[in-house]
N, C-alpha and C positions, 0 to 999 in steps of 0.2 A: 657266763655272766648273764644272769637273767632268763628270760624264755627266746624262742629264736624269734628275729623280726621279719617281716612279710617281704614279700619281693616288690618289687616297684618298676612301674613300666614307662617307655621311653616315651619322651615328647613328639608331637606332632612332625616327624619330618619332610623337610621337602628339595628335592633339588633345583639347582637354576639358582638363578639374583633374588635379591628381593625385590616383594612386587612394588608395585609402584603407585602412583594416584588412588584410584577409588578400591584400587584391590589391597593398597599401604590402609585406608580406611578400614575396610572391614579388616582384615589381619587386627588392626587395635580395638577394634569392635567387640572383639572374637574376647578379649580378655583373657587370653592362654599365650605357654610359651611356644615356639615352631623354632625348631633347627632347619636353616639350608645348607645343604650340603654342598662343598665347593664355593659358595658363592664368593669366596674371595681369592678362589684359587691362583687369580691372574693378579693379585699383587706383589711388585719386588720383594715385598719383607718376605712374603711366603716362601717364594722361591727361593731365596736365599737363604733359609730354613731347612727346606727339601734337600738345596744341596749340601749344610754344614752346619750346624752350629755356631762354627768359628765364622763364615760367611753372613751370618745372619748378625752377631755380635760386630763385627765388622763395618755393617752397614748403618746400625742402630749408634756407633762411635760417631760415624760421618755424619750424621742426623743430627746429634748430639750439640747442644749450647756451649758447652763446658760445666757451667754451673752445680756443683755438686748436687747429687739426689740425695733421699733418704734412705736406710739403707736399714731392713731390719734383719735381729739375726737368733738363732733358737739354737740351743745344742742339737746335740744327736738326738738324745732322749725324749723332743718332746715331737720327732718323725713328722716337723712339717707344720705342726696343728699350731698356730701361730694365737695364744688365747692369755689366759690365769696361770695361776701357779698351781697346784693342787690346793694346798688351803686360800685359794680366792685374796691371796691378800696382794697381790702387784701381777706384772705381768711377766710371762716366760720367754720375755726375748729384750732385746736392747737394741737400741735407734742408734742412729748415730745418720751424718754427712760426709758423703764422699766422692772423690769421683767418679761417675761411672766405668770409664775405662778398667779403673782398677780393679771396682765389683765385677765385672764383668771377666777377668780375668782369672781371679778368685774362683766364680762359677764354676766357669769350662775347667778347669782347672783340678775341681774336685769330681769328676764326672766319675761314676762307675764306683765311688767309694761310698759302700754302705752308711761308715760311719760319718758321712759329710756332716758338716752344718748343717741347717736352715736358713738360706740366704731369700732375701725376698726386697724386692723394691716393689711399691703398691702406688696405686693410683698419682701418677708422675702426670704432671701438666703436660698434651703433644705441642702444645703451642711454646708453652714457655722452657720446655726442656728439651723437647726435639724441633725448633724451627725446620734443620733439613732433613726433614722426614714424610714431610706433606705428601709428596711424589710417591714413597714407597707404600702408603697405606691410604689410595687415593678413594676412598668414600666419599661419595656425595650428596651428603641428605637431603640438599635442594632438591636433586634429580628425583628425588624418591620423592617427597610428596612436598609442598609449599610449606607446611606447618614446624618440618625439620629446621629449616632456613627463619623461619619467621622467630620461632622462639628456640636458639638454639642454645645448649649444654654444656657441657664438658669433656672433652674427648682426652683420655688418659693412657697410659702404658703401663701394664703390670707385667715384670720377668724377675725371674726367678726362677730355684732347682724342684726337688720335689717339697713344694707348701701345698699349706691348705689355708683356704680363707674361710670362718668357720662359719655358719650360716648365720644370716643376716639379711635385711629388707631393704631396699633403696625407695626413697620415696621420688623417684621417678622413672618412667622407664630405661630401658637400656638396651643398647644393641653391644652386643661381643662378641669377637672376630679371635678366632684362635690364630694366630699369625707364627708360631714357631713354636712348637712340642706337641703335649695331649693335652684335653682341660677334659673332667668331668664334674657337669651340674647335675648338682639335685636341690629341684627346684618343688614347691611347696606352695598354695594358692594362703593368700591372708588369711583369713578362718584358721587356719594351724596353730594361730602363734601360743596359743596356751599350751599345745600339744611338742611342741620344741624347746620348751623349760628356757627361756631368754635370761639371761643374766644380768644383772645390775646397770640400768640408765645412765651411770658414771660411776667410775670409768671405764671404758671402753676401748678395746686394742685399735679403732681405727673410727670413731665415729658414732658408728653405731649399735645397739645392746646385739650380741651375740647366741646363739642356743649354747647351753652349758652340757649338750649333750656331745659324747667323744662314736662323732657317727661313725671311724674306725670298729669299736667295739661296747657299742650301746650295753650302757648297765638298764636291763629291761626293769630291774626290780626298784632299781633308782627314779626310774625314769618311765611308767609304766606307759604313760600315754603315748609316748614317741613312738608306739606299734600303730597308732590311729592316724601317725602324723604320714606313716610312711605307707597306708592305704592310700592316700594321696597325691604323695611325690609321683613327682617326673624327673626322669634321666636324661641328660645330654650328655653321651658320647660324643666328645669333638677333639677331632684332626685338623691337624692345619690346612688352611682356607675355608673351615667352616663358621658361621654365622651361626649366633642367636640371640634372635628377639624375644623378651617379655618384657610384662607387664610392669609397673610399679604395686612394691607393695608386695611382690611374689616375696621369700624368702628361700635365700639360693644359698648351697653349699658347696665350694670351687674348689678340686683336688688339680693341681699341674701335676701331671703323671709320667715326665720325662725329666731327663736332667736338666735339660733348659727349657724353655718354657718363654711366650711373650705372647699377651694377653694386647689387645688395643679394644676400646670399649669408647661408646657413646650414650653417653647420657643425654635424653631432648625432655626437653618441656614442653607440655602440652595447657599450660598457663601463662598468662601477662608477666612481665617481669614483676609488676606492683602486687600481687596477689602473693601473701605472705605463707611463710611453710607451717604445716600443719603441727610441728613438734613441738613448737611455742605453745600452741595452743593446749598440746598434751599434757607440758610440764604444769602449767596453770590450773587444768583443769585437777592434778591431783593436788593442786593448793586449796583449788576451792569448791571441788564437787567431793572426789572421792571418801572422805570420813563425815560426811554429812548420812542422818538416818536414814533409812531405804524408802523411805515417802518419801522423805524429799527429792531424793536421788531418782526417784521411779518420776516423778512428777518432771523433775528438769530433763530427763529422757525424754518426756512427751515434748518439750519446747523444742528440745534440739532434733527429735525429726520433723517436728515443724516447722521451723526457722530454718535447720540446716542440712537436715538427712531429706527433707523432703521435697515437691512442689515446691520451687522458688516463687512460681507466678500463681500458683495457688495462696500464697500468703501474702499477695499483693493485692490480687483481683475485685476485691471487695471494696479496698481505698480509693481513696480518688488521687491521679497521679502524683499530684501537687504535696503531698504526704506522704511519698511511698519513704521517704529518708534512706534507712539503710537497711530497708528493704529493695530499693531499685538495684537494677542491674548494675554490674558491679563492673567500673570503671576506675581510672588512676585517681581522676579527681575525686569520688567515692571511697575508693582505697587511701587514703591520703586523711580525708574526715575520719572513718572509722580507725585508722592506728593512732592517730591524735585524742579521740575517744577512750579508748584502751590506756596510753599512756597516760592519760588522766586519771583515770581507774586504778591503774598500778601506783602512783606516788600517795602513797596513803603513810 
C-alpha cells in the first residue's frame, strides 16, 4: 500500500511522580509530550490490574453508580478502529446504554478470541459514573500545582478490548494514566494537521474531526503527506501505572493493546471558566472569512495577528486606558460585553 512510512521516535520519558510547582510550570512551558514511567504504579485500580483483569473489573463495579454507560460496539472487521464506514457515509459501530456490569462481563468474556467484537466505553464521567472510585485512582492536581485546582476539568474512564481511538486534537490539555492493560500514543504537535487528512467537522465518532488516515496500514499513495506527518510523531509506550502529559492541540492516536484495557484521563484548563472555546469561533470564521478573495483574507490575517495572534498590550499602549474597550484585559465582566456583542452580530 503505497511507499513505506518513516519510523517515529518515542516521547520524552521520565520516571518518578510528576513534578510539581514551578517544575509542573516549566513541564507546560516545554509544549511537548513526556511519559513518566510508574508514576501511578501505587494506585488500587493498577494493582488490581496487575493482579487480574477480573480483579480490576471487580473493583471498577464497586466504584460503579449503577447508571448505565455508553457502550460502543464495531464488528470484527473493522479490528478496533472505531471511525466511518468505507464510503464515509455513517459510522462503523452502534451505541447503545447499558449496564456496566454486564459490558464488562461481555469483555472479559471474549478475551483471547480473535474474532471478538469491538467493545469500547469512551470518555465515562469519574464523578457521575464512578463516585466509589475516588480512592482507587487517587490523583491530586491541587498537589501538583495551584492552577489544576483553580480551573479544573474533566476526569473521565475509558475501557475497553483491543480499540482504537483514531487521531484526533483536544482542545485542552491532558494528563492519562494507563490504569489497566497497554495504551499506545502517537502523538503529533498542531502544524500536522493538514498532514493527517482530518475528516469532516460533522459528524464525528466522538466530538471531534478525526485523521481519515487507517494508521494500521497507511495508503501512502492516498495519503502522501502522512510520511511528513510521521517525521514528527512521538510514541508513548504505556504499561500500567504509567502517565502522560501533553499539551492541548497535540493530535493523539490511542491503540489499547490488551484485551482489557482502562484508560483514567484528566483534562485541566488553563483558562477562566468565562473565556469561551475557540471552535465557535472556527465554525464562524468559515461563515465569514474563508470564500472571501485572498486580499481580503490576507488583509484580515493582518488584523487577527494584531488583535488576536499578537501583543495584546501592544495594541492597547497607545490608547489612553479609559478606551481600551475590548481591548483591556479580559475578565468575566469583559467577557460577558464582548459575547453580548457577538450575539448581536449573529441575529441578522
Amino acid at each position: 500500500m503505497g511507499r513505506t512510512a518513516p519510523a517515529v521516535r518515542n516521547v520524552e520519558t521520565r520516571s518518578g511522580p510528576l513534578p510539581r510547582g514551578e517544575a509542573w510550570e516549566e513541564l507546560v512551558a516545554a509544549d511537548r509530550p513526556v511519559l513518566f514511567k510508574g508514576a501511578a504504579a501505587d494506585w488500587p485500580l493498577v494493582e488490581a490490574g496487575l493482579a487480574s483483569a477480573d480483579a480490576a473489573a471487580a473493583l471498577l463495579v464497586r466504584g460503579w453508580s449503577g447508571q448505565p454507560v455508553v457502550v460502543y460496539r464495531g464488528a470484527p472487521e473493522i479490528a478496533g478502529r472505531f471511525g466511518y464506514t468505507p464510503q464515509v457515509d455513517g459510522f462503523n459501530f452502534v451505541a447503545s446504554r447499558e449496564p456496566l456490569d454486564a459490558v464488562l462481563d461481555e469483555i472479559l468474556g471474549v478475551r483471547g478470541d480473535p474474532a471478538a467484537p469491538s467493545i469500547y466505553v469512551g470518555s465515562t464521567d469519574l464523578g457521575l459514573y464512578f463516585p466509589g472510585l475516588a480512592d482507587a485512582v487517587p490523583l491530586d492536581l491541587g498537589a501538583i500545582h495551584p492552577m489544576l485546582a483553580e480551573h479544573p476539568g474533566l476526569a473521565s474512564v475509558w475501557l475497553g478490548n483491543r480499540t482504537t481511538a483514531s487521531c484526533h486534537y483536544d482542545d485542552t490539555p491532558n494528563i492519562a494514566v494507563c490504569a489497566v492493560g497497554r495504551r499506545r500514543f502517537t502523538l503529533f504537535p498542531p502544524e500536522q494537521v493538514a498532514n493527517l487528512y482530518p475528516g469532516p467537522l460533522e459528524p464525528t465518532p466522538g466530538g471531534q474531526a478525526i485523521s481519515m488516515v487507517d494508521f494500521a496500514a497507511p495508503d501512502l499513495d492516498r495519503h502522501p503527506r502522512f510520511s511528513a506527518a510521521l517525521e514528527s510523531a512521538q510514541v508513548a509506550e504505556m504499561e500500567a501505572g504509567d502517565v502522560l502529559a501533553y499539551p492541548a492541540m497535540w493530535w493523539h492516536h490511542v491503540e489499547a493493546l490488551a484485551d482489557f484495557n482502562v484508560l483514567v484521563n484528566f483534562w485541566w484548563n488553563v483558562m477562566p471558566g468565562y473565556v469561551d472555546s475557540p471552535r465557535a469561533t472556527l465554525l464562524h470564521a468559515l461563515l465569514s472569512l474563508r470564500d472571501r478573495p485572498d486580499g481580503e483574507k490576507a488583509a484580515w490575517k493582518a488584523l487577527f495577528d494584531y488583535y488576536v495572534f499578537g501583543d495584546a498590550e501592544a495594541a492597547r499602549a497607545h490608547l489612553p486606558e479609559h478606551i481600551h474597550g475590548a481591548l483591556a484585559p479580559l475578565d468575566d465582566t469583559l467577557a460577558r460585553k464582548l459575547r453580548a456583542q457577538v450575539t448581536r452580530k449573529l441575529q441578522r
